[in-house]
PDB file with SEQRES, HELIX, SHEET and CRYST1 records, atoms N, CA, C and O in Angstrom:
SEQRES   1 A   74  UNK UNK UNK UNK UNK UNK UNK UNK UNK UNK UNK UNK UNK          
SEQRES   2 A   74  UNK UNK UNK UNK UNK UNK UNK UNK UNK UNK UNK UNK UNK          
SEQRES   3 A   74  UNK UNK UNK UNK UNK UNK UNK UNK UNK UNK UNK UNK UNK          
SEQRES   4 A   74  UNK UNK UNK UNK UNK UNK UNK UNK UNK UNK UNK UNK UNK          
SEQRES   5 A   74  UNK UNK UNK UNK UNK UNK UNK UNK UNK UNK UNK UNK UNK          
SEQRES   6 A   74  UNK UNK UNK UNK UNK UNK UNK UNK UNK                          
HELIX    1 AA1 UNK A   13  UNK A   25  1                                  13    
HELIX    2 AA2 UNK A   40  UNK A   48  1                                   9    
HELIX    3 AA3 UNK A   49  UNK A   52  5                                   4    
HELIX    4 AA4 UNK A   62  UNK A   64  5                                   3    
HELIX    5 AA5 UNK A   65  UNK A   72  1                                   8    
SHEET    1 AA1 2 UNK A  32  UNK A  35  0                                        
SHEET    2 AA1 2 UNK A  56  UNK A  59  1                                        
CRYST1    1.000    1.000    1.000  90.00  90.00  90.00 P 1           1          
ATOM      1  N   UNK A   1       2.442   5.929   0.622  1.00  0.00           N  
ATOM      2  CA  UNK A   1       2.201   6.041   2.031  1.00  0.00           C  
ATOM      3  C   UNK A   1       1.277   7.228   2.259  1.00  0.00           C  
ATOM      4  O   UNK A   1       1.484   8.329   1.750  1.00  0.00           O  
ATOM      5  N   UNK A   2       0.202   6.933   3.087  1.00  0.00           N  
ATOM      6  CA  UNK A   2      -1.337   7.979   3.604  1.00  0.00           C  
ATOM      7  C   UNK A   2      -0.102   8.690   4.605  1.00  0.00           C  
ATOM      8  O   UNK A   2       0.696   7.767   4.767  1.00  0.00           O  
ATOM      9  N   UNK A   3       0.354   9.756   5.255  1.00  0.00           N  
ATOM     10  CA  UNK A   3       0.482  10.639   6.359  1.00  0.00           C  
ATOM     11  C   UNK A   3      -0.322  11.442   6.734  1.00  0.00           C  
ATOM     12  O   UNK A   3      -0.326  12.643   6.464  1.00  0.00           O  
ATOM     13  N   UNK A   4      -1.233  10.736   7.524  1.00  0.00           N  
ATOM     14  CA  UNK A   4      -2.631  11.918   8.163  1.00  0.00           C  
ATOM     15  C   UNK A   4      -1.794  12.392   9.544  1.00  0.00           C  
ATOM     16  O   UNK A   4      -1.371  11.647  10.428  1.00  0.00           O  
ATOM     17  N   UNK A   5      -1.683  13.837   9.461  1.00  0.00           N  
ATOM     18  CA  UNK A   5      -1.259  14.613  10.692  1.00  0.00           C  
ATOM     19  C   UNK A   5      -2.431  15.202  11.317  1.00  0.00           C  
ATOM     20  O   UNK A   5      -2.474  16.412  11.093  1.00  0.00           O  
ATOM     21  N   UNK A   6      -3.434  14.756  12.048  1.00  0.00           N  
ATOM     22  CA  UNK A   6      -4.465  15.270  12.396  1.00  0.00           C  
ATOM     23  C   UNK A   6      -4.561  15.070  14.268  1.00  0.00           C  
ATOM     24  O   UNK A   6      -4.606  14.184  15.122  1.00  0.00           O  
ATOM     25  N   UNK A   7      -4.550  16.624  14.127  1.00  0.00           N  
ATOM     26  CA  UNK A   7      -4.097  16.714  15.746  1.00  0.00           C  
ATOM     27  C   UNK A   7      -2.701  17.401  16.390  1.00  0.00           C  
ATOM     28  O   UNK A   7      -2.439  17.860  17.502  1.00  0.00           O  
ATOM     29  N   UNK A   8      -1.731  17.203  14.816  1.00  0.00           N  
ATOM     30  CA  UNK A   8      -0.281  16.856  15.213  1.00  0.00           C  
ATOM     31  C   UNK A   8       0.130  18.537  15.167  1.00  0.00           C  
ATOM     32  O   UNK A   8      -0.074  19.401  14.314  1.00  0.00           O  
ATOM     33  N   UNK A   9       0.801  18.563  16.493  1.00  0.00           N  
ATOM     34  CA  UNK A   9       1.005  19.900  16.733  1.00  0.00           C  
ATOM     35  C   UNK A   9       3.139  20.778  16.222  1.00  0.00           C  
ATOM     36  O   UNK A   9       3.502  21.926  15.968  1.00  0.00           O  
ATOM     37  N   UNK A  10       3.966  19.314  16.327  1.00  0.00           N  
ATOM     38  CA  UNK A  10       5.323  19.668  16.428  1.00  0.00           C  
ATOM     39  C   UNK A  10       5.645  18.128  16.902  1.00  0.00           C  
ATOM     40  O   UNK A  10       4.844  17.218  17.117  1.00  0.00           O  
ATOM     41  N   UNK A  11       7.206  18.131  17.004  1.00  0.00           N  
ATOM     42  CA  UNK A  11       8.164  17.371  17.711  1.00  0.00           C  
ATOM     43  C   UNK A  11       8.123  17.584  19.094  1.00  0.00           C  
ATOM     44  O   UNK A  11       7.518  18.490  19.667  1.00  0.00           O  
ATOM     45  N   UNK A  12       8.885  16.587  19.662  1.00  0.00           N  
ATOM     46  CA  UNK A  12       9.699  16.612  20.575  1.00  0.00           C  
ATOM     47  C   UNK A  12      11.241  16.803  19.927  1.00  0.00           C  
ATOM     48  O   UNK A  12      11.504  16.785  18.725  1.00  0.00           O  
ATOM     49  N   UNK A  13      11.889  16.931  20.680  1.00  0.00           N  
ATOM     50  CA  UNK A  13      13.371  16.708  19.876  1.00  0.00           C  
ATOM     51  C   UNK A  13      13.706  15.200  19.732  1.00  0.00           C  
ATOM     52  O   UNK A  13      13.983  14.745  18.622  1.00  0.00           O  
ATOM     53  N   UNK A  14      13.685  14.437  20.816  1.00  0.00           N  
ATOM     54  CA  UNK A  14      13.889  13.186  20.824  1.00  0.00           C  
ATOM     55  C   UNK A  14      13.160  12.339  19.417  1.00  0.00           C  
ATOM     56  O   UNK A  14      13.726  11.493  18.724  1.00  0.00           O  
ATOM     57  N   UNK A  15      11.712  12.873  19.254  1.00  0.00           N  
ATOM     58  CA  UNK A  15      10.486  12.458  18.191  1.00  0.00           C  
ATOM     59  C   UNK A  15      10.578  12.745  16.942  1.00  0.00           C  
ATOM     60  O   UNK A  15       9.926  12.088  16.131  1.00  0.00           O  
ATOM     61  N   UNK A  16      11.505  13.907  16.485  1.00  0.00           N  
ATOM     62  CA  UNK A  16      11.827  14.433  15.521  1.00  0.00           C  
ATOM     63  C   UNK A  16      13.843  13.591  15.123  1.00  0.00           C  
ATOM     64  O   UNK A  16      14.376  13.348  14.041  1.00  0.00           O  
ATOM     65  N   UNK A  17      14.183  13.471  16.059  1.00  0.00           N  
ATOM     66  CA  UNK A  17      15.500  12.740  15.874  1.00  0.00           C  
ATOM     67  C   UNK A  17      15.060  11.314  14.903  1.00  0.00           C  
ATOM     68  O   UNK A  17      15.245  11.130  13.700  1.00  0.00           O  
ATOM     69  N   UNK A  18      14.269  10.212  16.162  1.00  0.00           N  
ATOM     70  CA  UNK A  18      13.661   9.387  15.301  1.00  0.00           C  
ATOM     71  C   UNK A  18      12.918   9.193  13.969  1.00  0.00           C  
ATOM     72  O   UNK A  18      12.683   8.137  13.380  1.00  0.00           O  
ATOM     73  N   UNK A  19      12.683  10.132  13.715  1.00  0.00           N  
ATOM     74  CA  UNK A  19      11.696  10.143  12.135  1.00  0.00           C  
ATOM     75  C   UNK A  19      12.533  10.427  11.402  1.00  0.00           C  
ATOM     76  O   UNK A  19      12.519   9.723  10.392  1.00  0.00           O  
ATOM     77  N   UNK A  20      13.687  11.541  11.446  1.00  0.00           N  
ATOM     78  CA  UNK A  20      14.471  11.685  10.841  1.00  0.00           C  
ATOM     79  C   UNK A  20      15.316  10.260  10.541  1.00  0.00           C  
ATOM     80  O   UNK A  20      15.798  10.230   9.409  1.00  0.00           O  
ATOM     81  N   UNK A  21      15.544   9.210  11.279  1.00  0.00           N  
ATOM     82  CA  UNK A  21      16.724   7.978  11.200  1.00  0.00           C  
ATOM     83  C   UNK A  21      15.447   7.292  10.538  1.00  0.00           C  
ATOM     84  O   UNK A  21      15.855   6.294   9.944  1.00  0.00           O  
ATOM     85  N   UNK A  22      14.405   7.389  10.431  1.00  0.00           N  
ATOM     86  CA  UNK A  22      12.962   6.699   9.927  1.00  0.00           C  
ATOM     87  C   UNK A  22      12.793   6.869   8.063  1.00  0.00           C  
ATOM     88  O   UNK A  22      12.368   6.059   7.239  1.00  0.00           O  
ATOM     89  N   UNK A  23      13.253   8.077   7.916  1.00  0.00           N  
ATOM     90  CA  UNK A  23      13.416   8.790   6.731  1.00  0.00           C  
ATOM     91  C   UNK A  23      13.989   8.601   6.360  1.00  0.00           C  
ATOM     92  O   UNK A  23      13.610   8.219   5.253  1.00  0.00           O  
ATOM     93  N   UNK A  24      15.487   8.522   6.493  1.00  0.00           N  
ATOM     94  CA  UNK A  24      16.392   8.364   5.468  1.00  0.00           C  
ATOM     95  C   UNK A  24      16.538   7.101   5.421  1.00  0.00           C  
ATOM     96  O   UNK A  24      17.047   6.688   4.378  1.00  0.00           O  
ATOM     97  N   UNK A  25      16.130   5.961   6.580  1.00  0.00           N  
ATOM     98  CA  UNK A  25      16.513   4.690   6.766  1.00  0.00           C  
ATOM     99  C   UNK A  25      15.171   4.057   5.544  1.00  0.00           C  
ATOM    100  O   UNK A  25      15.442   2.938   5.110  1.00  0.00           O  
ATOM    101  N   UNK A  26      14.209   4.500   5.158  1.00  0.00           N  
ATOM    102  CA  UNK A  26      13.434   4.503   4.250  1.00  0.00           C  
ATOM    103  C   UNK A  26      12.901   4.977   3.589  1.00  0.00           C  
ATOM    104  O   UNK A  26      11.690   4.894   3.382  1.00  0.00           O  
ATOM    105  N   UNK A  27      14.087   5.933   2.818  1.00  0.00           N  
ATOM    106  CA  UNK A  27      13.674   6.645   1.674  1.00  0.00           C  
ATOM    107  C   UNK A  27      13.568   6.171   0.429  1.00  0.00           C  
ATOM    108  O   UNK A  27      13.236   6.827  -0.558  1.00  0.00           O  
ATOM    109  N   UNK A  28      13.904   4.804   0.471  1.00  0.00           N  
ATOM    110  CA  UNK A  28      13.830   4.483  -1.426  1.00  0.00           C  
ATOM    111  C   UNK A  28      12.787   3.372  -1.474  1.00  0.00           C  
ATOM    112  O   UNK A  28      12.608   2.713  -2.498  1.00  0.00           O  
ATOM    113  N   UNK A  29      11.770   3.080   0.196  1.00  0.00           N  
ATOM    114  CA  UNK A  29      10.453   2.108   0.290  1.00  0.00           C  
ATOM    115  C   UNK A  29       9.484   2.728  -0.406  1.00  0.00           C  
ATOM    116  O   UNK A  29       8.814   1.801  -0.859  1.00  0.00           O  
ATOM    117  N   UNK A  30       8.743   4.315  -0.963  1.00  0.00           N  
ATOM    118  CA  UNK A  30       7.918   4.589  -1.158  1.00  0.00           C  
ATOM    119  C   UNK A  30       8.027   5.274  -2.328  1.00  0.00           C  
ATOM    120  O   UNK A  30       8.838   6.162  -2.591  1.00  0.00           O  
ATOM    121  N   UNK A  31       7.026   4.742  -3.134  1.00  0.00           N  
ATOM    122  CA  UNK A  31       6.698   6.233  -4.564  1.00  0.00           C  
ATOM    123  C   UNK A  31       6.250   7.107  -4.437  1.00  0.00           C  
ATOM    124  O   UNK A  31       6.616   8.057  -5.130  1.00  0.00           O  
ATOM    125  N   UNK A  32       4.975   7.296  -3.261  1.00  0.00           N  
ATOM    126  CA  UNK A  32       4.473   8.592  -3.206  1.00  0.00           C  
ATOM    127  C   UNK A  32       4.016   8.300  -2.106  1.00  0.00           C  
ATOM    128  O   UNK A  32       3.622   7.217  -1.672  1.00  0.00           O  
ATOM    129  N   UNK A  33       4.086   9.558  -1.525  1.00  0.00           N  
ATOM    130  CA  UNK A  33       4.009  10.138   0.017  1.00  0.00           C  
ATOM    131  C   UNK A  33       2.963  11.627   0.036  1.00  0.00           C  
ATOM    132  O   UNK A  33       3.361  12.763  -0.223  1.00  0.00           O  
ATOM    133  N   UNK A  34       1.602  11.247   0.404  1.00  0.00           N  
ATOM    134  CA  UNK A  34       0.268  11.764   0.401  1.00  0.00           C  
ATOM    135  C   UNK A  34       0.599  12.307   2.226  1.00  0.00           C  
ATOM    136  O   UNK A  34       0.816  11.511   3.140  1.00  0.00           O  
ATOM    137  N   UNK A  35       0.552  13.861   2.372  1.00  0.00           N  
ATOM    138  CA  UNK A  35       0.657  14.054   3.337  1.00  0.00           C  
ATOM    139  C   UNK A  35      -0.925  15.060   4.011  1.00  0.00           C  
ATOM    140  O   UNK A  35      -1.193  16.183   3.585  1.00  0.00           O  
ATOM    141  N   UNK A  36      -1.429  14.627   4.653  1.00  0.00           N  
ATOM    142  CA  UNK A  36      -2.769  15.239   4.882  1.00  0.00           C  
ATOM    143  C   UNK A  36      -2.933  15.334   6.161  1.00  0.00           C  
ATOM    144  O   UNK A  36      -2.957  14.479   7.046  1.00  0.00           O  
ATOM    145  N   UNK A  37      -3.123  17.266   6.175  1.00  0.00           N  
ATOM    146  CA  UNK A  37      -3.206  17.996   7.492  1.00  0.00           C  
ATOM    147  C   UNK A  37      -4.199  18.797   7.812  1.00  0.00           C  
ATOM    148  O   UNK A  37      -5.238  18.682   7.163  1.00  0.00           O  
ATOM    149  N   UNK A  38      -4.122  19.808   8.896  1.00  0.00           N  
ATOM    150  CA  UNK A  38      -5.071  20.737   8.884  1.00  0.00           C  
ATOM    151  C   UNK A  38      -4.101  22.207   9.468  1.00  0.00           C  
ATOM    152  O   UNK A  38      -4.477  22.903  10.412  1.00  0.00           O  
ATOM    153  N   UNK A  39      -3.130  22.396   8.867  1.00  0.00           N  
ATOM    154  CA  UNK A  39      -2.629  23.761   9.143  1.00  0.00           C  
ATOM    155  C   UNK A  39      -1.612  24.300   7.826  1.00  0.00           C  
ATOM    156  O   UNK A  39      -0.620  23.814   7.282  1.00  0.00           O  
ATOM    157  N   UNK A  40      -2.065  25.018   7.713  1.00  0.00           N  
ATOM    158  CA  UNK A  40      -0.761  25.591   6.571  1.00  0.00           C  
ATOM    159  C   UNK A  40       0.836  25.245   6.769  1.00  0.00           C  
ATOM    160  O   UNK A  40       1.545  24.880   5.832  1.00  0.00           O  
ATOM    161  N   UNK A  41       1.229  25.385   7.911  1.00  0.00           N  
ATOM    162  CA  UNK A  41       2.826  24.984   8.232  1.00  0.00           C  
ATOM    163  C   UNK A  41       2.652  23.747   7.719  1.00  0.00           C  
ATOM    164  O   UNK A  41       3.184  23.815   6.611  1.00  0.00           O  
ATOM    165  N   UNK A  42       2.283  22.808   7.845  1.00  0.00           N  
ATOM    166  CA  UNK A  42       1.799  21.143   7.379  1.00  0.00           C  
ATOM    167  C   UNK A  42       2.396  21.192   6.124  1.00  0.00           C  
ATOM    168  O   UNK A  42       3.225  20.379   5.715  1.00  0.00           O  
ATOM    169  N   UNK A  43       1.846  22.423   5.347  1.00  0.00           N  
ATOM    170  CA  UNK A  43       2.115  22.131   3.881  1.00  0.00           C  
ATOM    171  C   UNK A  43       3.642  22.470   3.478  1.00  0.00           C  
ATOM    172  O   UNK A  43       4.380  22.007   2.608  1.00  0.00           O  
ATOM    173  N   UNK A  44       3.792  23.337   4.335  1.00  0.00           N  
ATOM    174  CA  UNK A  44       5.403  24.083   4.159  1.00  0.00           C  
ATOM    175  C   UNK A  44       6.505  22.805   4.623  1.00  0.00           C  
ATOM    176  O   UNK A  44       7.474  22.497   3.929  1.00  0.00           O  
ATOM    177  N   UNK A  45       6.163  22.158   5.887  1.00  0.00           N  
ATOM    178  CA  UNK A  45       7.070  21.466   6.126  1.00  0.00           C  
ATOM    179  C   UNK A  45       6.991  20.032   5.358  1.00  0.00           C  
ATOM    180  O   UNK A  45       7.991  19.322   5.462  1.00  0.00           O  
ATOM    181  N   UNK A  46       5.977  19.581   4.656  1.00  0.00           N  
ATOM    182  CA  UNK A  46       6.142  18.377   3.116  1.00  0.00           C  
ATOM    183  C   UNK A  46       6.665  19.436   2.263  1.00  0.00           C  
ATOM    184  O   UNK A  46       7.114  18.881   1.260  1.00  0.00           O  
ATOM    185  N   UNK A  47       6.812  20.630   2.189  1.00  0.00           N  
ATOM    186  CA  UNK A  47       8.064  20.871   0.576  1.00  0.00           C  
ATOM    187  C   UNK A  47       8.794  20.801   1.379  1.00  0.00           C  
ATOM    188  O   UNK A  47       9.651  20.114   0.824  1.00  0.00           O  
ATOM    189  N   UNK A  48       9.324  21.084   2.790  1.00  0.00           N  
ATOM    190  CA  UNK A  48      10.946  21.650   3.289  1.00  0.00           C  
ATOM    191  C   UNK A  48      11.058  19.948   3.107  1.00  0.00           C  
ATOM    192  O   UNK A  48      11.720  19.772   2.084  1.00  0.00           O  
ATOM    193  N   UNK A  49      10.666  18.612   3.705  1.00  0.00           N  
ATOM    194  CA  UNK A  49      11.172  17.434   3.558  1.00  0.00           C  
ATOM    195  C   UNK A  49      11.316  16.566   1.995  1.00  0.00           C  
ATOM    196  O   UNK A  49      11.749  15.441   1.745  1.00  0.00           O  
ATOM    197  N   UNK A  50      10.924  17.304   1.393  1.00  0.00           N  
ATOM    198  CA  UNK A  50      10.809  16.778  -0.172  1.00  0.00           C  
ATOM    199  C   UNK A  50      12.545  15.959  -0.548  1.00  0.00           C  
ATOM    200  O   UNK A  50      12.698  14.865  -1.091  1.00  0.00           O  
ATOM    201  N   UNK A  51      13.455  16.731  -0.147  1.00  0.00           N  
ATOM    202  CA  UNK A  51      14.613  16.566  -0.862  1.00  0.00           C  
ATOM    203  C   UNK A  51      15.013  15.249  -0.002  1.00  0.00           C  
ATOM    204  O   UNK A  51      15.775  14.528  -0.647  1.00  0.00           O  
ATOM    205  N   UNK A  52      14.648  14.671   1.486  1.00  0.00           N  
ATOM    206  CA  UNK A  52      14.745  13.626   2.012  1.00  0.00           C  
ATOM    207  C   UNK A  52      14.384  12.213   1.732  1.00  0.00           C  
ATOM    208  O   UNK A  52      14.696  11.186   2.334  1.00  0.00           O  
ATOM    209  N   UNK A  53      13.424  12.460   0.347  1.00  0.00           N  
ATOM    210  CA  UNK A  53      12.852  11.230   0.203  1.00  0.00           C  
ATOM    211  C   UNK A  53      12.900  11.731  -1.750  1.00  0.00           C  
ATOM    212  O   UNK A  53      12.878  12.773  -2.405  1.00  0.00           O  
ATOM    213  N   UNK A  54      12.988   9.985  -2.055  1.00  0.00           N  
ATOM    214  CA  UNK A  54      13.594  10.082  -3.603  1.00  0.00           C  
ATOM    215  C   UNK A  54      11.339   9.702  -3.881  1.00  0.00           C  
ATOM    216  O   UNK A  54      10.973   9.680  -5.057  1.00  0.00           O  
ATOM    217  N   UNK A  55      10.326   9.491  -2.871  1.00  0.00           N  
ATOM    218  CA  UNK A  55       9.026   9.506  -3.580  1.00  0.00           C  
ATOM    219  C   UNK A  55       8.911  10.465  -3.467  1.00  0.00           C  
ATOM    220  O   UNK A  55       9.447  11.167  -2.610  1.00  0.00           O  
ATOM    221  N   UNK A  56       7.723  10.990  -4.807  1.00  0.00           N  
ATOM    222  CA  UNK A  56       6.913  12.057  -5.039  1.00  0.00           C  
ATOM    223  C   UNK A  56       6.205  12.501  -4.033  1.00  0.00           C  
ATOM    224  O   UNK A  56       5.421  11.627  -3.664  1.00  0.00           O  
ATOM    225  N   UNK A  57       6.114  13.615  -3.326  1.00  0.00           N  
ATOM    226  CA  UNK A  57       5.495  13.863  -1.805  1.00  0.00           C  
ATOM    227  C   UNK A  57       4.577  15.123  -2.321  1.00  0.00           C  
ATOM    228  O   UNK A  57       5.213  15.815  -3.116  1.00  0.00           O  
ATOM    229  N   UNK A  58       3.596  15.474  -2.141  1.00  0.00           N  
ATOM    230  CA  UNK A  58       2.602  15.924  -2.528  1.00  0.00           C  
ATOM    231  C   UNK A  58       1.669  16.544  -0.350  1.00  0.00           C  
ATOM    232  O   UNK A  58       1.641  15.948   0.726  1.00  0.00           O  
ATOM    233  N   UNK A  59       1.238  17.672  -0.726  1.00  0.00           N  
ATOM    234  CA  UNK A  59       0.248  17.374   0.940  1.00  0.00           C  
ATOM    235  C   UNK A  59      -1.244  17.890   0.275  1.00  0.00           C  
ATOM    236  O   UNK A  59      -1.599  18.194  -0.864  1.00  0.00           O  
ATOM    237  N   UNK A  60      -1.789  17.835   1.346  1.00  0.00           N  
ATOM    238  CA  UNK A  60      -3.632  17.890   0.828  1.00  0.00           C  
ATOM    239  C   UNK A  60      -4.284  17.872   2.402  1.00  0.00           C  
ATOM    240  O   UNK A  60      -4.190  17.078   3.338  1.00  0.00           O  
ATOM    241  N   UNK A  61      -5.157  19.462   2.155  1.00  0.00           N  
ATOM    242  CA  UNK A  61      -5.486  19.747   3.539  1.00  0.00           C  
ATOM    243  C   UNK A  61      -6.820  18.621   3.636  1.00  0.00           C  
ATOM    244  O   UNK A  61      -7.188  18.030   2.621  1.00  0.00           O  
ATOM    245  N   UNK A  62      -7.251  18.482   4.495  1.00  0.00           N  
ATOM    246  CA  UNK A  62      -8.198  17.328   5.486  1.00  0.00           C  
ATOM    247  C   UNK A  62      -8.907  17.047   4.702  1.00  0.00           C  
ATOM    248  O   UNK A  62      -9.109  15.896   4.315  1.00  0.00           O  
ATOM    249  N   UNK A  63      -9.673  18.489   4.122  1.00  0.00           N  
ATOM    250  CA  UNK A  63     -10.845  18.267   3.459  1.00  0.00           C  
ATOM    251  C   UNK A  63     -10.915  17.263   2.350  1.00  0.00           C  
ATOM    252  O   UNK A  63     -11.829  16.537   1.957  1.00  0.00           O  
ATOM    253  N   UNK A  64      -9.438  17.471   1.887  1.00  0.00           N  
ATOM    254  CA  UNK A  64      -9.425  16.691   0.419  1.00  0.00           C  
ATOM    255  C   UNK A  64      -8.854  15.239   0.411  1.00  0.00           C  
ATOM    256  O   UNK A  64      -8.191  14.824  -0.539  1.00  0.00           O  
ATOM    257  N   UNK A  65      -9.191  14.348   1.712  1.00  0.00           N  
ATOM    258  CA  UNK A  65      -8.835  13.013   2.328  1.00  0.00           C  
ATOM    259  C   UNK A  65      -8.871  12.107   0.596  1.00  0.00           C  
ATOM    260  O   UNK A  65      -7.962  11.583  -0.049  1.00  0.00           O  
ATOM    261  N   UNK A  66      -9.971  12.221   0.392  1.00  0.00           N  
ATOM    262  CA  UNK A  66     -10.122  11.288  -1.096  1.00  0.00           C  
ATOM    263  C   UNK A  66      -9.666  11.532  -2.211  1.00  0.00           C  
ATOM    264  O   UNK A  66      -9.541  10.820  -3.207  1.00  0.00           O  
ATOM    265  N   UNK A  67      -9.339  12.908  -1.946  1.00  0.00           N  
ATOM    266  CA  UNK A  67      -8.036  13.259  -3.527  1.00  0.00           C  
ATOM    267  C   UNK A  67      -7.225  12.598  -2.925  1.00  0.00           C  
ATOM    268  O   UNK A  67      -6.878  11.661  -3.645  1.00  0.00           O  
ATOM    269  N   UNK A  68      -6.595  12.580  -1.715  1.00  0.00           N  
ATOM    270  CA  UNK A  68      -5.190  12.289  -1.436  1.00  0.00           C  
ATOM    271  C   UNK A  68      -4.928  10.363  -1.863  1.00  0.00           C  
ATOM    272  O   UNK A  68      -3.997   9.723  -2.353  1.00  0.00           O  
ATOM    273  N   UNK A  69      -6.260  10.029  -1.370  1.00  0.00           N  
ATOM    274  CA  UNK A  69      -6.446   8.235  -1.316  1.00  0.00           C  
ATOM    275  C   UNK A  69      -6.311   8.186  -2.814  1.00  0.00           C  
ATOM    276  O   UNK A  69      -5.438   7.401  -3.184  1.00  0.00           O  
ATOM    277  N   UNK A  70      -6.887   8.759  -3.674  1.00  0.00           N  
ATOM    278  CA  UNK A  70      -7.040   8.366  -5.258  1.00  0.00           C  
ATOM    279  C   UNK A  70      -5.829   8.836  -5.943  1.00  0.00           C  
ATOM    280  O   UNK A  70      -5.690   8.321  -7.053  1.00  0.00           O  
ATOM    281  N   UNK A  71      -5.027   9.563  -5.642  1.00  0.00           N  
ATOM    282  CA  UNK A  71      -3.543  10.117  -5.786  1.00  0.00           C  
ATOM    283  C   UNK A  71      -2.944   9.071  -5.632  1.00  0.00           C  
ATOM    284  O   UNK A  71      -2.361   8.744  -6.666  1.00  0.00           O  
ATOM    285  N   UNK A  72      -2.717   7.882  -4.215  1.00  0.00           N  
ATOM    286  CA  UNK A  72      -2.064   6.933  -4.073  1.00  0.00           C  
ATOM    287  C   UNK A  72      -2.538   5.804  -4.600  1.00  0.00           C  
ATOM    288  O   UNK A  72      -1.968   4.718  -4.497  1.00  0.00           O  
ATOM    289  N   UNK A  73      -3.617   6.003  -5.199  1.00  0.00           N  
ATOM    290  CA  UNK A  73      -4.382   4.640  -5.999  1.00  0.00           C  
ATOM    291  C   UNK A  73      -5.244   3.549  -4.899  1.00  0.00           C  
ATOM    292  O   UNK A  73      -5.782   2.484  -5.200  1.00  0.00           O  
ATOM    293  N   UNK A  74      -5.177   4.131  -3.701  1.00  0.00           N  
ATOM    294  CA  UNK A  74      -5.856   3.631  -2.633  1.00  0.00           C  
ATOM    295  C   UNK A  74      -7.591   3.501  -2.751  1.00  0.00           C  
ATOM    296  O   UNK A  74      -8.242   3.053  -1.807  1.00  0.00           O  
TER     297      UNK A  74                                                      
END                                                                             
């Protein structure tokens, strides 16, 4: 799975409830989870979610869009 956060500033609480029931309700659909942002917290919060999901989760700031695609074999 591509996760481009571009733009993405935070939750809502309500928005963050849902992803969370999103996550665990499909944590064993993906092998690897390519997360691509443009802020340092971006990167902190793919290790803090790592232990939520049994795929390999990896992030990659903007610039590096085509490492991230060739990582997923995309």
């Amino acid at each position: 799975m591509l996760l481009e956060l571009r733009g993405f500033r935070g939750w809502e609480a309500g928005a963050l409830w849902e992803e969370l029931k999103f996550d665990v309700t499909h944590q064993w659909a993906f092998q690897r989870i390519a997360v691509v942002g443009e802020r340092r917290w971006q990167d902190w919060g793919t290790w803090l979610s790592r232990p939520l999901f049994r795929a390999e989760m990896r992030y990659f700031d903007q610039s590096r869009m085509e490492e991230a695609r060739a990582w997923l074999g995309l």
